[in-house]
C-alpha positions in Angstrom: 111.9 107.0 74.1 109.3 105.7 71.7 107.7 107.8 68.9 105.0 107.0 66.6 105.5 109.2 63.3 104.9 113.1 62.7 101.4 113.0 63.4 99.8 112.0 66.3 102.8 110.3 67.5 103.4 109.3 71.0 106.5 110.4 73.0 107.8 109.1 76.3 110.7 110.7 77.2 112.9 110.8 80.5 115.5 112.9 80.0 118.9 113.3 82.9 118.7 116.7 84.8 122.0 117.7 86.8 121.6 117.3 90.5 121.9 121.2 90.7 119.4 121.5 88.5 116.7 119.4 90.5 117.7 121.2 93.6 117.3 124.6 92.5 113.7 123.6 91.8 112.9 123.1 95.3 114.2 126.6 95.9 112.9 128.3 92.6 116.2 128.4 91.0 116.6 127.2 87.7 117.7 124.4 85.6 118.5 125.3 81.4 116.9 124.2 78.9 117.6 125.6 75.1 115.7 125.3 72.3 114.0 127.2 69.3 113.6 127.6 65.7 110.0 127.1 65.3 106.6 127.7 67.6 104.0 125.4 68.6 102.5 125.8 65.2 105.3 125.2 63.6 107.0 128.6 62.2 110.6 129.3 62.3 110.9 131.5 64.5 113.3 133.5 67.5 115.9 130.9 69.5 114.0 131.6 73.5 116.1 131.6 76.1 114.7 128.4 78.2 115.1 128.4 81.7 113.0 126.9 84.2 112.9 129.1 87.7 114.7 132.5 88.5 117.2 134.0 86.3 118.0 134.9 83.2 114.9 136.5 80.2 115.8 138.0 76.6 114.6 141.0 78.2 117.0 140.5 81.4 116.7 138.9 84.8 114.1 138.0 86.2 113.0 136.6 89.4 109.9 134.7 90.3 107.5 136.8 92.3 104.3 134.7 93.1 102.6 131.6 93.0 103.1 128.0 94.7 106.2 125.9 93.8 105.9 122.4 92.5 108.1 121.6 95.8 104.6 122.5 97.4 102.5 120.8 95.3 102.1 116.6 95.7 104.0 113.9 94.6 103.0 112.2 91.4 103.3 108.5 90.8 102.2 106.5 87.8 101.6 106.9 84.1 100.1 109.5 82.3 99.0 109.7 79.2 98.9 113.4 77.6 97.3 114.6 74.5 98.7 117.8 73.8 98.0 120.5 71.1 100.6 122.4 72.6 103.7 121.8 70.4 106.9 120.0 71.7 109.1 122.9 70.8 107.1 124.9 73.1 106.2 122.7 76.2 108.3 119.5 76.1 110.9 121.2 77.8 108.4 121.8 80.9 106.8 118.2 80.6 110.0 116.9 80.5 110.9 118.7 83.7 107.8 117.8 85.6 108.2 114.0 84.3 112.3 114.4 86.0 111.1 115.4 89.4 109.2 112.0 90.1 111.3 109.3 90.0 107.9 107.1 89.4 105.9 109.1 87.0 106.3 108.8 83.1 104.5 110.6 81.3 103.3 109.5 77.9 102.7 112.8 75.5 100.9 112.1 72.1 101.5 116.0 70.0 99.2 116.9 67.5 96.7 119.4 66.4 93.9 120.7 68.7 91.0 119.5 65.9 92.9 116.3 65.5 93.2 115.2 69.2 88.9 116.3 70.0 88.1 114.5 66.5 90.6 111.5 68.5 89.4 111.7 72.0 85.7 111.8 70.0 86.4 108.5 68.2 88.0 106.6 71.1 85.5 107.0 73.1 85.3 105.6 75.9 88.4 103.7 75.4 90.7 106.5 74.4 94.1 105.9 76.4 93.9 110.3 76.8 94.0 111.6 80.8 94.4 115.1 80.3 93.9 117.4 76.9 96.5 120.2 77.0 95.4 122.6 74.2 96.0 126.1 72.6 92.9 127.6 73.1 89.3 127.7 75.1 87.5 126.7 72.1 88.7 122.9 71.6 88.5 122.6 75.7 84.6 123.7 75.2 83.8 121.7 72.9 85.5 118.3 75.2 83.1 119.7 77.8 79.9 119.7 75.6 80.4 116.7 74.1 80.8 114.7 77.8 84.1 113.9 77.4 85.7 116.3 80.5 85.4 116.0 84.3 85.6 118.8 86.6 89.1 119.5 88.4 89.4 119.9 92.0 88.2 122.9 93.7 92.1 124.1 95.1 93.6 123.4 91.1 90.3 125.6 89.8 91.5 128.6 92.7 95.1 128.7 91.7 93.2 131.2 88.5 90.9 134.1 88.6 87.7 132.9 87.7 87.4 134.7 84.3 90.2 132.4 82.9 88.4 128.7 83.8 85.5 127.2 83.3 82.6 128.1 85.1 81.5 124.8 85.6 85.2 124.0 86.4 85.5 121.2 84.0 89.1 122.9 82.5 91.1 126.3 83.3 93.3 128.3 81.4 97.3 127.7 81.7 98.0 130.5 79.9 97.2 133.6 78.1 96.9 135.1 74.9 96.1 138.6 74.4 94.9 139.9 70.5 96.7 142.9 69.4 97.8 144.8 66.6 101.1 144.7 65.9 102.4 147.7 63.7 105.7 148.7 62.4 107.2 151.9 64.1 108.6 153.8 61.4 105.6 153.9 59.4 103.1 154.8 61.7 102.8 156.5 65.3 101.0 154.6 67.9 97.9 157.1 67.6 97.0 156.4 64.1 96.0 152.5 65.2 92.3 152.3 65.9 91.2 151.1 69.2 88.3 149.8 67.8 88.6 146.7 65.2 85.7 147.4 63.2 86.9 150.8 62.1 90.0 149.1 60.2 88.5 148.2 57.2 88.0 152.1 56.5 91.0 153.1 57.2 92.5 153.6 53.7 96.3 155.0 54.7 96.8 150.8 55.6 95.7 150.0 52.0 98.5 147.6 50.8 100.2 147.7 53.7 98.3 145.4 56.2 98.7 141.3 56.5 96.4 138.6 58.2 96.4 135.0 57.9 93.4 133.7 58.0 94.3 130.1 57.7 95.8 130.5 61.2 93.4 128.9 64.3 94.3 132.1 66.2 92.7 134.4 64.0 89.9 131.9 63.1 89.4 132.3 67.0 89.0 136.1 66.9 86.8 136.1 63.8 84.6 133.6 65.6 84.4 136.0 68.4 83.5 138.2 66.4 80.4 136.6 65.1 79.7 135.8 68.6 80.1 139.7 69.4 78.8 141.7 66.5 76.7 139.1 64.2 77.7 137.2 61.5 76.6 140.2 59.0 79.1 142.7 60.7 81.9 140.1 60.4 81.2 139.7 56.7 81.7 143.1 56.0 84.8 143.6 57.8 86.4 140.8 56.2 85.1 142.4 52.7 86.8 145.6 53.8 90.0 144.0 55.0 89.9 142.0 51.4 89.4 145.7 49.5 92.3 147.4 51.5 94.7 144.7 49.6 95.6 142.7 52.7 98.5 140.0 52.4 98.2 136.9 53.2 100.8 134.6 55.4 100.9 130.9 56.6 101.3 132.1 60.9 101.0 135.1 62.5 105.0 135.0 63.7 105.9 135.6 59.6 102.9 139.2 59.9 105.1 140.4 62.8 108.2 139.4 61.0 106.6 140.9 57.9 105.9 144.4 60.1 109.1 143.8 61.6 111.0 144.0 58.2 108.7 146.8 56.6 107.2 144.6 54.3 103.9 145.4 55.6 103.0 148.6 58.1 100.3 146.9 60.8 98.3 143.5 60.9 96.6 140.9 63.8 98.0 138.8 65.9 98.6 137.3 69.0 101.0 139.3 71.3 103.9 136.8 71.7 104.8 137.0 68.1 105.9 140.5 68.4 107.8 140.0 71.6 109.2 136.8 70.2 110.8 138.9 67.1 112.0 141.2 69.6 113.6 139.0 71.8 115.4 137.6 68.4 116.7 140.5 66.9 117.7 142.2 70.5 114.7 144.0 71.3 116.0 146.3 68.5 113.0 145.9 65.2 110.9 149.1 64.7 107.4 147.0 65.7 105.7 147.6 68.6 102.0 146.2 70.1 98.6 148.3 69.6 95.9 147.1 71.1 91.6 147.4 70.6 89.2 148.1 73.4 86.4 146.0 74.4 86.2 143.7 71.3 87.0 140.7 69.0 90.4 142.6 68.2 90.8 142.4 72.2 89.9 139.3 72.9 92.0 137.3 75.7 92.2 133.5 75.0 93.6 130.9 76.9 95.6 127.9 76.6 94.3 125.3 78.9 93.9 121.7 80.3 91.2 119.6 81.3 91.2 116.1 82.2 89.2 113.7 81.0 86.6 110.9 82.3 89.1 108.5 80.6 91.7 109.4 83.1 92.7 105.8 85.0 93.6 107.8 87.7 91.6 111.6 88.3 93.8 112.7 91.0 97.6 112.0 89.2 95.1 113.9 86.1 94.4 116.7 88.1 97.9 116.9 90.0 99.7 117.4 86.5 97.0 120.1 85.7 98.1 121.9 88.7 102.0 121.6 88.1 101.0 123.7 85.1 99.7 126.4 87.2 102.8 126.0 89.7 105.0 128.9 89.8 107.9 127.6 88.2 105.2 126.8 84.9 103.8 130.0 85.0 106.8 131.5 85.3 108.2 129.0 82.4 105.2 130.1 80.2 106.7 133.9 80.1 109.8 133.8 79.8 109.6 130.7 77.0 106.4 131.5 74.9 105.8 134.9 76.3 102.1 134.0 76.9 100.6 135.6 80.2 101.0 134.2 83.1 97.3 133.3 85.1 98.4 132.2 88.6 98.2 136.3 90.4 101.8 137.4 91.1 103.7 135.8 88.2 103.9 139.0 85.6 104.5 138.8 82.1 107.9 139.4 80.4 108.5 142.0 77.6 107.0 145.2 76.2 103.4 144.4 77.4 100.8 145.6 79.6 99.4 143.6 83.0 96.5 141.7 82.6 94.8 144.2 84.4 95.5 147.1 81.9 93.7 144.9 79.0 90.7 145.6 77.5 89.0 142.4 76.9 85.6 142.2 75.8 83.3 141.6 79.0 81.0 139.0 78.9 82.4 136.7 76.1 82.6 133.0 77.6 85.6 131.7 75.6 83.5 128.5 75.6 81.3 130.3 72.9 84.3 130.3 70.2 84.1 126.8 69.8 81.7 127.0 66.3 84.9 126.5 64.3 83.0 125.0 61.4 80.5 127.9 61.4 83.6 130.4 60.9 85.2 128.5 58.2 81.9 128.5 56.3 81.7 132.3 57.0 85.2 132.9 55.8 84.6 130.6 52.4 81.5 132.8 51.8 83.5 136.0 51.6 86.6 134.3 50.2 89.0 134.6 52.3 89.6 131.1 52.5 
């Protein structure tokens, strides 16, 4: 192993599987992997139950149920450098895995922020040792693609996702996905009085005092740039303003709102729906919060995590083959049972108290790509002070 500080460092790691372990991945059956304490942004949060194939869940077994199994999927050789804004805590485990099944692939991961690895990959330039971006959101992929930096992914990776969750132009696809909702806390409100339509909040004045955000989180700078995107910069202004007058608290991540919610400090805030079924799964599926969502706007936005891989790739196919052991069913299956994230690959459902894809009410006709004016939204949320 060789690492390079706390930022930007580079990892290689090759860690010993048990021969059982390896085997029951050819079959879907699992090998076990613990970890927790902290999310891919870095919060302390719920210890996960890791397990890689069939078996166990905090919310009980579970068996894999579609998809194509890495044992289907082809060899991979080589080295592989990997620029991930996905935290270690979060996907080592399954890099780590896929690295073990290839007795000649080592994969080289270099962790850091998403804005830190584009403003990277940016500066390189053409000499940047990064094959494939693995990121937390559509936004930092579109902006790879507009800037040249991407090339497009083979036709059979691209299929392996519905369409609405990869690029059009099939230079990256979602991994993963991450649904906006509004998580609330169960004793101090019924299900009916959440609005299913964000820009009613700020005029709700029973959540005065009692409703959290954090605004410094790239999440919920994702779903106020969707906003802007969907109702107009001057609409998004005045629903922060109202958010600001109904006394909303501030935290550092969106896992310490539904913690917050969770412990009663607040009643109902925004975030993305693996915090609350992360807090769940750490306190037993016993906490009085539960999972509201919006219809047809910013509040129901569905991101993606994703992967692209990128014209500095030495070799494009081992690139693209890694992309597609993401989207093999034992990653997919990994993605929700370890960061409760949906699934994209049809047939691998998602765990916990949530609604199918399919019964979401996204916003139709955002391209995700669109959220990648970052710079515009901070400037937006300095103007109103929220930042």
């Amino acid at each position: 192993m060789t690492t390079e500080g706390s930022s930007g460092r580079v990892i290689t790691r090759r860690r010993l599987l048990g021969a059982g372990a390896v085997a029951g991945v050819a079959g879907l059956a699992g090998c076990s992997g613990l970890f927790g304490g902290s999310n891919e942004n870095g919060e302390k949060g719920s210890k996960p139950i890791g397990q890689i194939g069939s078996g166990r869940s905090p919310f009980g077994d579970r068996e894999i149920t579609g998809g194509t199994s890495m044992a289907e999927m082809p060899e991979m050789s080589g080295t592989l450098t990997v620029y991930s804004a996905r935290g270690e805590v979060l996907v080592g485990e399954l890099i780590s895995f896929i690295e073990d099944l290839y007795p000649d692939l080592d994969v080289r991961v270099r962790y850091n922020s998403a804005a830190e690895l584009v403003n990277q990959i940016e500066t390189e330039g053409k000499n940047s040792p990064a094959e494939v971006f693995f990121t937390v959101d559509a936004s930092s992929l579109g902006e790879l693609k507009k800037d040249g930096f991407t090339t497009k992914l083979p036709t059979d990776v691209l299929d392996l996702v519905r369409e609405e969750f990869r690029d059009p132009d099939g230079q990256w696809t979602g991994t993963s996905g991450r649904a906006r909702t509004v998580p609330y806390n169960t004793e101090q409100f019924e299900k009916s009085a959440i609005p299913n339509d964000i820009m009613v909040f700020p005029e709700k004045r029973a959540f005065a005092g009692k409703i959290g955000w954090a605004p410094t989180y790239s999440s919920f700078q994702s779903f106020v740039t969707a906003m802007r995107v969907l109702e107009g910069d001057a609409a998004t202004k005045k629903w922060l303003r109202g958010i600001l007058d109904l006394g909303v608290r501030e935290y550092s991540d969106e896992f310490r709102v539904a913690e917050a919610i969770a412990d009663g400090e607040i009643a109902v805030g925004f975030a993305n729906h693996y915090y609350i079924q992360r807090v769940l799964a750490g306190r037993g599926g016993d906490a009085p919060i539960a999972t509201a969502f919006t219809k047809g706007d910013a509040g129901a936005m569905f991101n993606v995590a994703g992967a692209c891989v990128l014209k500095t790739a030495a070799d494009g196919t081992l690139a693209a083959n890694f992309v597609r052991h993401l989207l093999s069913a034992e990653a997919q299956d990994y993605f929700a049972r370890e960061t409760f994230e949906y699934p994209l690959v049809p047939g691998v459902e998602p765990i916990g108290r949530l609604p199918t894809i399919d019964e979401l009410n996204p916003p139709k006709g955002l391209d995700l790509t669109q959220l990648s004016d970052f710079e515009g939204t901070i400037r937006l949320m300095r103007d109103v002070g929220v930042l």
